[in-house]
ChimeraX commands (.cxc) that place a marker at each C-alpha (Angstrom):
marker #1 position 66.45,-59.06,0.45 radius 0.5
marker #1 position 66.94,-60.52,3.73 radius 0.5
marker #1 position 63.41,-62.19,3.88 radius 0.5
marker #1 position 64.29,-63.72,0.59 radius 0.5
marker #1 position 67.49,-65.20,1.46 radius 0.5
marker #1 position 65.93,-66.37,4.86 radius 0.5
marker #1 position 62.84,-67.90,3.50 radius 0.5
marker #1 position 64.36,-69.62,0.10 radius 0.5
marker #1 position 68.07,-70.95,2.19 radius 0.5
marker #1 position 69.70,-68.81,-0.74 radius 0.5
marker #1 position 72.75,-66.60,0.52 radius 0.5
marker #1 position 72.36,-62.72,0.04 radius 0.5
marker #1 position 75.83,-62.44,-1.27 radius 0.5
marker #1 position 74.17,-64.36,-4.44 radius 0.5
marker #1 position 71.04,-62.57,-4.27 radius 0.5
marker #1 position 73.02,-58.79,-4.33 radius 0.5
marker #1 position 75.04,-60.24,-7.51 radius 0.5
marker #1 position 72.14,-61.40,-9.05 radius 0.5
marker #1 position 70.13,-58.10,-8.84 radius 0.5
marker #1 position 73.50,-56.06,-9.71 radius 0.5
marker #1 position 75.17,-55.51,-13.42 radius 0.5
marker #1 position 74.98,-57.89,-15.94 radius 0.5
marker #1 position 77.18,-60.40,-16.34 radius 0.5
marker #1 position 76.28,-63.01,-12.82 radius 0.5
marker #1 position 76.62,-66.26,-13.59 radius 0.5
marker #1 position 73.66,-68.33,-11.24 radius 0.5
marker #1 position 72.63,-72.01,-11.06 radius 0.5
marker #1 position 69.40,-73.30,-11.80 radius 0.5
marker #1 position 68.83,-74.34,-7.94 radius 0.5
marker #1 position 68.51,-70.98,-7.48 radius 0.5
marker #1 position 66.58,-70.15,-9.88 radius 0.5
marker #1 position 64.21,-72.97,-8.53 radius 0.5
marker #1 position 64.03,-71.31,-5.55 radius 0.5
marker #1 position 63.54,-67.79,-6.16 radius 0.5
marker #1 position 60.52,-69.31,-8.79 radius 0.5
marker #1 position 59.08,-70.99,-5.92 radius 0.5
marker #1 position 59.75,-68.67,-3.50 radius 0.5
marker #1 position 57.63,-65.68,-6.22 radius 0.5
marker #1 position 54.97,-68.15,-7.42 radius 0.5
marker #1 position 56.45,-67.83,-11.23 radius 0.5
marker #1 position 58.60,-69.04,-14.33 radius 0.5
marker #1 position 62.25,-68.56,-15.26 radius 0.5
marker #1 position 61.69,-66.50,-17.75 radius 0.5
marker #1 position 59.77,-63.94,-15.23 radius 0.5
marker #1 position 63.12,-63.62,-13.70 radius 0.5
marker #1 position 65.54,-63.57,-16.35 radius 0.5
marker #1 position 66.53,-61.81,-19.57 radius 0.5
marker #1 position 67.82,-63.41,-22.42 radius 0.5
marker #1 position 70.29,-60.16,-23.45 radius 0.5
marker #1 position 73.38,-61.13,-26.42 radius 0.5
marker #1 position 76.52,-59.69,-26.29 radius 0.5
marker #1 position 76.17,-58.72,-29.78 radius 0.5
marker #1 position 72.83,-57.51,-31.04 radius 0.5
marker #1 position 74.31,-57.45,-34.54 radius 0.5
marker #1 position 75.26,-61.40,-34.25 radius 0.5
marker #1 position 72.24,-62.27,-32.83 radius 0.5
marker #1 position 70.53,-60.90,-35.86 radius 0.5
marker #1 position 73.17,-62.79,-38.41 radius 0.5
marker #1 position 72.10,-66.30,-35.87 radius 0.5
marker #1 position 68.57,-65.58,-36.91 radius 0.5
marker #1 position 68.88,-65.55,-40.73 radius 0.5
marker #1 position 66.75,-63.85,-42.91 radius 0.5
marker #1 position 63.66,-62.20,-42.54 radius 0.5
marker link #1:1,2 radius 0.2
marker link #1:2,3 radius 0.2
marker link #1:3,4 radius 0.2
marker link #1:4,5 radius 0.2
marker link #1:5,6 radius 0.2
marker link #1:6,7 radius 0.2
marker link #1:7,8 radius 0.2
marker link #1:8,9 radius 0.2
marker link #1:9,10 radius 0.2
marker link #1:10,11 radius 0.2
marker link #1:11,12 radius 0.2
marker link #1:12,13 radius 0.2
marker link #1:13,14 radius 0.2
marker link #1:14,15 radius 0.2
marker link #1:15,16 radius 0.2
marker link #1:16,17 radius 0.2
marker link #1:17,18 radius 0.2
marker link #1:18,19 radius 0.2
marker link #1:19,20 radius 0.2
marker link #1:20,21 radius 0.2
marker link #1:21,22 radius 0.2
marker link #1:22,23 radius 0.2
marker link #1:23,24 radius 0.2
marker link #1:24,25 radius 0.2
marker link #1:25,26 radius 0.2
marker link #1:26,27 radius 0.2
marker link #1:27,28 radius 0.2
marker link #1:28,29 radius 0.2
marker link #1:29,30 radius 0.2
marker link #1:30,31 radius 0.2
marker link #1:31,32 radius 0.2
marker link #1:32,33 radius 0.2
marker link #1:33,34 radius 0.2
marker link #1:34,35 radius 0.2
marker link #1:35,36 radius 0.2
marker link #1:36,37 radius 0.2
marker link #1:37,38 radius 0.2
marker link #1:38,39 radius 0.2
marker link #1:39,40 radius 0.2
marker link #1:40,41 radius 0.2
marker link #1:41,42 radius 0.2
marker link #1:42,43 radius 0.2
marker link #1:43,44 radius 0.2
marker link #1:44,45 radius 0.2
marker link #1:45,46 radius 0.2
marker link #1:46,47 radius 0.2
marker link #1:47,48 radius 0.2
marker link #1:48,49 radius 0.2
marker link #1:49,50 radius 0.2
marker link #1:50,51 radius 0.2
marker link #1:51,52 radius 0.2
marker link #1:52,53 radius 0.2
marker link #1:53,54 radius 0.2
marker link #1:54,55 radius 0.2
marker link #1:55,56 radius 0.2
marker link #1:56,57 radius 0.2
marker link #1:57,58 radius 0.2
marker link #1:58,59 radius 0.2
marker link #1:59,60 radius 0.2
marker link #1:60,61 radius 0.2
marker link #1:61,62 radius 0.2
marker link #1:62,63 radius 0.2
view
């Protein structure tokens, strides 16, 4: 984690809370970062997870 942090300027405070539970809050600068840092996308670094998988399902409408 260290080489990360050094290499993309982002602290490793941010970087532990990021890889910890759910529930971290981050910035899209970092996520700029870390994508050009790995060579990849957003989405190849996050997870779209509701709070609710029964709500989510009622959002979606029928089938």
């Amino acid at each position: 984690m260290s080489e990360i942090a050094t290499e993309t300027g982002i602290n490793r405070t941010v970087l532990s809370k990021m890889s910890g539970p759910r529930g971290y809050n981050t910035t899209t600068d970092v996520l700029e970062r870390l994508c050009r840092y790995f060579g990849c996308q957003a989405g190849d670094l996050v997870e779209y997870v509701p709070d609710d998988p029964e709500a989510s399902e009622e959002d979606e409408g029928p089938s």
